[in-house]
C-alpha positions as CSV (number, residue, x, y, z in Angstrom):
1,X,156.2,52.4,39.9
2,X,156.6,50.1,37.0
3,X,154.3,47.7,35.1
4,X,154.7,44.6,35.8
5,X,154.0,40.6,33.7
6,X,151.1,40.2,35.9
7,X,149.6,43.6,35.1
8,X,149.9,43.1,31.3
9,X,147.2,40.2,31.9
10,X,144.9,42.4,33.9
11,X,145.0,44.9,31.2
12,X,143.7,42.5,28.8
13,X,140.7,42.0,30.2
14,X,140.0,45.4,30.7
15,X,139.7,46.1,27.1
16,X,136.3,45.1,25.8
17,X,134.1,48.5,25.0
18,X,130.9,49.1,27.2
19,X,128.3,51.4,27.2
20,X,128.8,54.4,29.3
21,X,128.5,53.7,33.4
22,X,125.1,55.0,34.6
23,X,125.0,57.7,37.8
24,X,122.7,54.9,39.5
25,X,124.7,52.0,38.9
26,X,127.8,54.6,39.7
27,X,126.5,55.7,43.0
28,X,125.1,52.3,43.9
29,X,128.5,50.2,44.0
30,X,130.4,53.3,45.4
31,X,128.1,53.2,48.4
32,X,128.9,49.2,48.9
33,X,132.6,49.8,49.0
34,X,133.6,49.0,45.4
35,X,136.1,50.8,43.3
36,X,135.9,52.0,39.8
37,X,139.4,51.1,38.2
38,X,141.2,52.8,34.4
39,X,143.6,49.9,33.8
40,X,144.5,51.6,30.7
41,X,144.0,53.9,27.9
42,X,140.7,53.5,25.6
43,X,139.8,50.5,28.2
44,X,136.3,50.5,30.2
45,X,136.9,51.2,33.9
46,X,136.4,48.0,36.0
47,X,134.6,48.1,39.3
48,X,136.9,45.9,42.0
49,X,136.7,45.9,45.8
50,X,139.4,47.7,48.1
51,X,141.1,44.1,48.9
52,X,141.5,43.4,45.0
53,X,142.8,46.8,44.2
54,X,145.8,46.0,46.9
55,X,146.5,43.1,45.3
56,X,146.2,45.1,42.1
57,X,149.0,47.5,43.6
58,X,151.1,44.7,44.7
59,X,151.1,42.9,41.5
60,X,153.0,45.9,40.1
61,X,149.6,47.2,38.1
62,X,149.1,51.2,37.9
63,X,145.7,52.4,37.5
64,X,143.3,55.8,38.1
65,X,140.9,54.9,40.9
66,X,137.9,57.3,39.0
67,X,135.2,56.5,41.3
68,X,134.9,60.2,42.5
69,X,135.8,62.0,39.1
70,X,133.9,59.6,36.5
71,X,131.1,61.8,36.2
72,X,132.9,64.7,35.6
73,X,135.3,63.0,33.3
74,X,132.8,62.1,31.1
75,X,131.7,65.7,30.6
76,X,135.3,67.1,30.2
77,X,137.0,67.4,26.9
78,X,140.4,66.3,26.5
79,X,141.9,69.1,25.4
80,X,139.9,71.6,27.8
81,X,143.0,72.6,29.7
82,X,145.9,73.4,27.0
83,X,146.7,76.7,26.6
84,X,146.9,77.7,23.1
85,X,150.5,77.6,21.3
86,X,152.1,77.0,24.6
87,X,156.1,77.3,23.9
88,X,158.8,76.8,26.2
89,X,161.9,78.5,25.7
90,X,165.9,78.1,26.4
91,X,166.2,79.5,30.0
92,X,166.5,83.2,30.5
93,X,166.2,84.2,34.0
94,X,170.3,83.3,35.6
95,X,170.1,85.9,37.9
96,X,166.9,85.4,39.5
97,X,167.3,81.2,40.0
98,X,171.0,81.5,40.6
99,X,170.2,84.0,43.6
100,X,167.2,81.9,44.6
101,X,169.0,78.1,44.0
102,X,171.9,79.7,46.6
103,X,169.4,79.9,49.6
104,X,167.8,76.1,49.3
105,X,168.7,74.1,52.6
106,X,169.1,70.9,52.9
107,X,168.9,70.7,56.9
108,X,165.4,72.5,56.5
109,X,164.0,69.8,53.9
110,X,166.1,66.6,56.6
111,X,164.0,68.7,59.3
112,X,160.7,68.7,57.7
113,X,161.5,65.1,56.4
114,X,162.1,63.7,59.8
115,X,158.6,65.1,60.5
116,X,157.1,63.4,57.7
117,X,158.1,60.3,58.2
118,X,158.0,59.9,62.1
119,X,153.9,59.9,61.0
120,X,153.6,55.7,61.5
121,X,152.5,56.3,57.8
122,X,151.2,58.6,55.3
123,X,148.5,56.1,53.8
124,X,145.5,58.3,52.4
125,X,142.9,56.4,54.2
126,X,145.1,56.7,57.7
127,X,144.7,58.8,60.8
128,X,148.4,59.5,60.5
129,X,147.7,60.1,56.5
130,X,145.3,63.0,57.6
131,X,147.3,64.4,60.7
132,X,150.2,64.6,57.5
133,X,148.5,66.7,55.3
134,X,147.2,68.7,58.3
135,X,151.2,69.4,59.1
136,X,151.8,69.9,55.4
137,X,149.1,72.4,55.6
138,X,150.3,74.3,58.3
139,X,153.7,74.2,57.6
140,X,153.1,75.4,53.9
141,X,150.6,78.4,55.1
142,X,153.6,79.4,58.1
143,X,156.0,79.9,55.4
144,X,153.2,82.1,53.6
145,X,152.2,84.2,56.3
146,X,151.6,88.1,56.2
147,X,152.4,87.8,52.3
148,X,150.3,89.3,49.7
149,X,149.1,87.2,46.6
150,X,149.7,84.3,48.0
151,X,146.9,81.6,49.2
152,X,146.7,78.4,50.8
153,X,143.8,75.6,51.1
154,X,143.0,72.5,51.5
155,X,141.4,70.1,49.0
156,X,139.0,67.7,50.7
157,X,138.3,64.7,49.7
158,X,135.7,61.4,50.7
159,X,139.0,60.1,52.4
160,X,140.1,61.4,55.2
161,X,143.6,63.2,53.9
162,X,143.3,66.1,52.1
163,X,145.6,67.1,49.0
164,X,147.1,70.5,49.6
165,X,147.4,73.7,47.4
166,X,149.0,77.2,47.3
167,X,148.6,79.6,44.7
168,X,150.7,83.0,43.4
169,X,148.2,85.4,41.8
170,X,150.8,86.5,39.7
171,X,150.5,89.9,37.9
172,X,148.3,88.5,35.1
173,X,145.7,86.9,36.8
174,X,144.4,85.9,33.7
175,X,147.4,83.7,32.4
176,X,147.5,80.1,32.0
177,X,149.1,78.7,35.1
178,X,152.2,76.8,35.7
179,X,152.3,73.5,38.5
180,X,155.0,71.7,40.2
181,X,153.2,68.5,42.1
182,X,154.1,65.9,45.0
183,X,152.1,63.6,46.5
184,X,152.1,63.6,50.4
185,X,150.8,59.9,50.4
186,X,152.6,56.5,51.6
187,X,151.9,52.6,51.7
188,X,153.1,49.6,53.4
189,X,151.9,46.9,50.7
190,X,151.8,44.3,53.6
191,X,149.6,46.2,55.8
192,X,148.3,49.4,54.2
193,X,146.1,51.3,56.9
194,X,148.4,50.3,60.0
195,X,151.9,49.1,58.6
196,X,154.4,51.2,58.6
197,X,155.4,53.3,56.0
198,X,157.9,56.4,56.4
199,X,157.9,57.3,52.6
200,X,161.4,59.1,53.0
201,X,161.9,58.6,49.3
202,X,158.8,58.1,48.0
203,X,157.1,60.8,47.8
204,X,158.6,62.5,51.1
205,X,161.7,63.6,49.0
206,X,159.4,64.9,46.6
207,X,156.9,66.6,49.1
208,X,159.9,68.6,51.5
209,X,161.8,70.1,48.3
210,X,158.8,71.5,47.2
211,X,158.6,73.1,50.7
212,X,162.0,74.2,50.6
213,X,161.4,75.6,47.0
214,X,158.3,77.5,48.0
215,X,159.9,78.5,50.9
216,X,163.3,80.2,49.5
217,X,160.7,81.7,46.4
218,X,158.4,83.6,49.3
219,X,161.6,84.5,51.5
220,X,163.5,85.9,48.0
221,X,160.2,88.1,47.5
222,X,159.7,86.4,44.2
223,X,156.4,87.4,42.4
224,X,155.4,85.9,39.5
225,X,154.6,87.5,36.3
226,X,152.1,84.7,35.5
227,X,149.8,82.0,38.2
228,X,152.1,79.6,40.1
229,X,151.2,77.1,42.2
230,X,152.4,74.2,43.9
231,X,150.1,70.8,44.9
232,X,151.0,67.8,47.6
233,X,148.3,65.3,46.5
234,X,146.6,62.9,48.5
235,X,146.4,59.3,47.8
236,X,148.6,58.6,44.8
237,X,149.5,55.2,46.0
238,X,145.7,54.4,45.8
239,X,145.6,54.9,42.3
240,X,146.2,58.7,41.7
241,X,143.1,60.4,44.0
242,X,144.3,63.5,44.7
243,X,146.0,64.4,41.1
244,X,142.7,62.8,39.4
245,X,140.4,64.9,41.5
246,X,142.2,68.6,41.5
247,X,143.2,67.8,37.7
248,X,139.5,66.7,36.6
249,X,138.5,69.9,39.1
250,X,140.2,72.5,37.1
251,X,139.1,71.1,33.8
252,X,135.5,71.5,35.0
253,X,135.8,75.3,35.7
254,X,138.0,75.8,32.8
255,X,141.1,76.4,34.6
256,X,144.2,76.8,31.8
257,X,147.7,75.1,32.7
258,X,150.4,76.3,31.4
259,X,153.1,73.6,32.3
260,X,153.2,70.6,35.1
261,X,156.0,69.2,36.8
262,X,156.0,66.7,39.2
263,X,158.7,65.5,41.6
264,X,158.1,61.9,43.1
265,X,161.0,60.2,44.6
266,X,164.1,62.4,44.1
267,X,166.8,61.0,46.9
268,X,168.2,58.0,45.9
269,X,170.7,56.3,43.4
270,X,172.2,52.7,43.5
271,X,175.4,52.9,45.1
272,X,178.1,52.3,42.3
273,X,175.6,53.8,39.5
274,X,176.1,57.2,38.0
275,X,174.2,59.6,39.5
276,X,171.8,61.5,37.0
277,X,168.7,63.3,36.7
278,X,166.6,61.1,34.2
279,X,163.4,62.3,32.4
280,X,160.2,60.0,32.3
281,X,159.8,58.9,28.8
282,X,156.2,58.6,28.4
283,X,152.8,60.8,29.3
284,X,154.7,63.5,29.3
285,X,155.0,66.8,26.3
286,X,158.2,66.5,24.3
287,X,158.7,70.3,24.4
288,X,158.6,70.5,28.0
289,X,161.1,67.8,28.2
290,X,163.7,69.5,26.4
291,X,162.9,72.5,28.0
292,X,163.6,70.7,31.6
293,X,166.7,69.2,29.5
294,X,168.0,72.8,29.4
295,X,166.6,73.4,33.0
296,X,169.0,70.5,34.6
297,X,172.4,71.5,32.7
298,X,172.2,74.7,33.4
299,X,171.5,74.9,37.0
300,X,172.4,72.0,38.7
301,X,175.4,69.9,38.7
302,X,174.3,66.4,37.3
303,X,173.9,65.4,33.8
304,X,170.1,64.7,31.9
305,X,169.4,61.1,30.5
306,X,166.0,59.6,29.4
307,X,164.4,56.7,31.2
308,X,162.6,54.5,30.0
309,X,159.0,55.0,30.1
310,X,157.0,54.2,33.1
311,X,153.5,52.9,31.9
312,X,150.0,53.9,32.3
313,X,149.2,56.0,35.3
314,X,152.8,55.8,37.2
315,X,152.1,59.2,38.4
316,X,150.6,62.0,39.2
317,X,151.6,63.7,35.9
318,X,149.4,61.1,34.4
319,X,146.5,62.8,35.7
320,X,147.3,66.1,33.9
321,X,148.3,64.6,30.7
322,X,145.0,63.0,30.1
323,X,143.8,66.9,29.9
324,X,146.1,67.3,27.2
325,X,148.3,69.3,29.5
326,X,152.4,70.2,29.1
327,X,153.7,67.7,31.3
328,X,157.3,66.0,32.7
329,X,158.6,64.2,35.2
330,X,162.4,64.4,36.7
331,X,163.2,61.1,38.4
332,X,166.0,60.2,40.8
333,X,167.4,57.6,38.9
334,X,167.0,55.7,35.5
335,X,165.0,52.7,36.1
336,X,166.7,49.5,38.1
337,X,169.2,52.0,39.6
338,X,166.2,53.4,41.7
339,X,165.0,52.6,44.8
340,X,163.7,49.0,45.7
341,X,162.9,50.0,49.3
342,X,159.4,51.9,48.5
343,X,156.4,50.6,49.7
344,X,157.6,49.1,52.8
345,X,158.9,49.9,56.3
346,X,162.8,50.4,54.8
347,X,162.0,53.4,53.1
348,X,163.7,55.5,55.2
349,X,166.1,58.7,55.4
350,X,169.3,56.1,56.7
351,X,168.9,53.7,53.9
352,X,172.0,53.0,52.0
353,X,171.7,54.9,48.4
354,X,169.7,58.1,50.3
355,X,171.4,61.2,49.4
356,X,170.2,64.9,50.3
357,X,172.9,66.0,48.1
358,X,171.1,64.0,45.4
359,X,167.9,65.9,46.3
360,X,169.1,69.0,46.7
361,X,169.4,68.6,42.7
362,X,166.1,68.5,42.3
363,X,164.7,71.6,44.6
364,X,166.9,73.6,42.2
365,X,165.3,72.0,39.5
366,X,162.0,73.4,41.0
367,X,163.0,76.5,41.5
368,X,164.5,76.9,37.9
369,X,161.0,75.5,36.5
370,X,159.0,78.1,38.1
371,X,160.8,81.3,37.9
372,X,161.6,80.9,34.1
373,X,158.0,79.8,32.9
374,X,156.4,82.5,34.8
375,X,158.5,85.5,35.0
């Protein structure tokens, strides 16, 4: 999810200042099929068909697709969702994410990956992409069953996959809330709605160890002190749908967020490499960051590096930063050692460089970042 030459032209001519869109031209061109493109930061959306926002995607360019949320973004202040003098501080909770961390299973997250990507692919606009988040649904709301203060739901969308959410009350209803994120979604860039696209790595790595997390928190009879929740968005691939949507969503209602995390692509390093856990460099809060720093040394078994930044809108952390909200991102790999198979049919759980050990790395990252920032 990088930026690529071809992009940097694009973005050029997105930045010449406009007035703001009006809801008749806004609803007018959504209803023919068009697009409403952020190319980047302080630039006037662009309106663009679906066949030029794929070539968009496979030029390398990242983007919010804002066509559902522009209204609502332009009544939203920026800084609507930070919780006032957020701190995060030096891990504290060893005996509850040590007990916890002991319990994650990799066979259960290769089980509900195989599932995953059996689906002929996960695109948001797919019958198989809403038959996924169906199965993500149900899967998440078996694990929950017969447990109090904990809820989940679906989060429609004008597409037909839904993103998917579950909430922990937490004792203090009132507190700001803390949010690990995936996105269920997956593309073939040669053929989008048909091709085939398993996702293994990206995001189904992401997707199942936030299963696995939630599952091992619900079976440990974890409660949270403050709101948890975790989100598998729809549509990320298509320009960050289902982040933009919930994100713009709880900013409207005036929903406080403590931190963010999201996991997207989390199984695979180059053969030969070293094997890391490397922070996104950019759109994301500095405190968190060094908080996760502390997070990764003390409970897993890889060391922490920086990559190097990822450019506008790479992910769905993007979507919460623009609200001014905490934010990080643990990647698999630092940048080039990563994997080159996404977006196409190769993606898959037997491709040389796949590692659930790898993974496992970072469901214990998940677990460590929501035990200690809401106990």
């Amino acid at each position: 999810m990088r930026l690529s030459l071809a992009g940097l032209v694009v973005l050029a001519l997105a930045l010449v200042r406009a007035a703001p869109i009006e809801p008749t031209e806004l609803h007018s061109k959504a209803a023919q099929g068009l697009r409403l493109l952020d190319l980047a930061e302080d630039a006037e959306p662009v309106w663009k068909t679906e066949d030029e926002k794929l070539e968009l995607m496979r030029a390398g360019v990242h983007f919010f697709d804002v066509t559902e949320t522009y209204e609502i973004e332009q009544q939203i202040p920026k800084s609507a969702l930070r919780a006032p003098a957020a701190t995060f501080p030096a891990p504290s909770q060893q005996t509850t994410v040590t007990r916890i961390i002991a319990t994650l299973s990799t066979a259960n997250m290769q089980a509900s990956l195989t599932t995953l990507s059996n689906f002929n692919n996960r695109y948001y606009r797919s019958s198989t992409g809403a038959d996924a988040s169906t199965w993500i649904l149900t899967t998440v709301r078996s694990i929950i069953s017969g447990k109090s203060g904990i809820s989940a739901s679906n989060f429609a969308h004008s597409w037909g996959q839904s993103s998917t959410i579950v909430k922990f009350a937490g004792r203090d209803t009132s507190a700001p809330v803390t949010i690990l994120g995936a996105h269920m979604d997956s593309i073939n860039l040669s053929s989008p709605t048909s091709g085939r696209a398993p996702g293994a790595d990206d995001d189904g790595t992401g997707t199942v160890n936030l299963i696995e997390t939630l599952r091992a928190l619900v079976a440990a009879g974890f409660t949270p002190a403050t709101p948890l929740e975790f989100h598998w968005y729809s549509g990320e691939e298509g320009g960050l749908l289902g982040s933009n949507a919930v994100a713009a969503n709880y900013a409207n209602n005036g929903v406080r967020v403590k931190a963010f995390m999201e996991l997207d692509m989390t199984g695979y390093f180059r053969p030969g490499s070293t094997e890391v856990v490397a922070l996104e460099a950019d759109y994301i809060d500095t405190g968190l960051n060094n908080f996760l720093k502390q997070v990764v040394t003390t409970y897993t078994r890889l060391p922490v590096t920086m990559d190097t930044p990822c450019g506008y809108a790479c992910s769905d952390h993007a979507s919460w930063f623009k609200y001014g909200i905490p934010t990080s991102m643990p990647f698999e790999a630092v940048t080039g050692n990563d994997n080159p198979r996404i977006h196409s049919s190769s993606d898959t759980i037997s491709q040389s460089g796949f590692s659930w050990a790898h993974s496992l790395e970072f469901a214990k990252i998940a677990v460590a970042f929501a035990v200690e920032l809401t106990s």
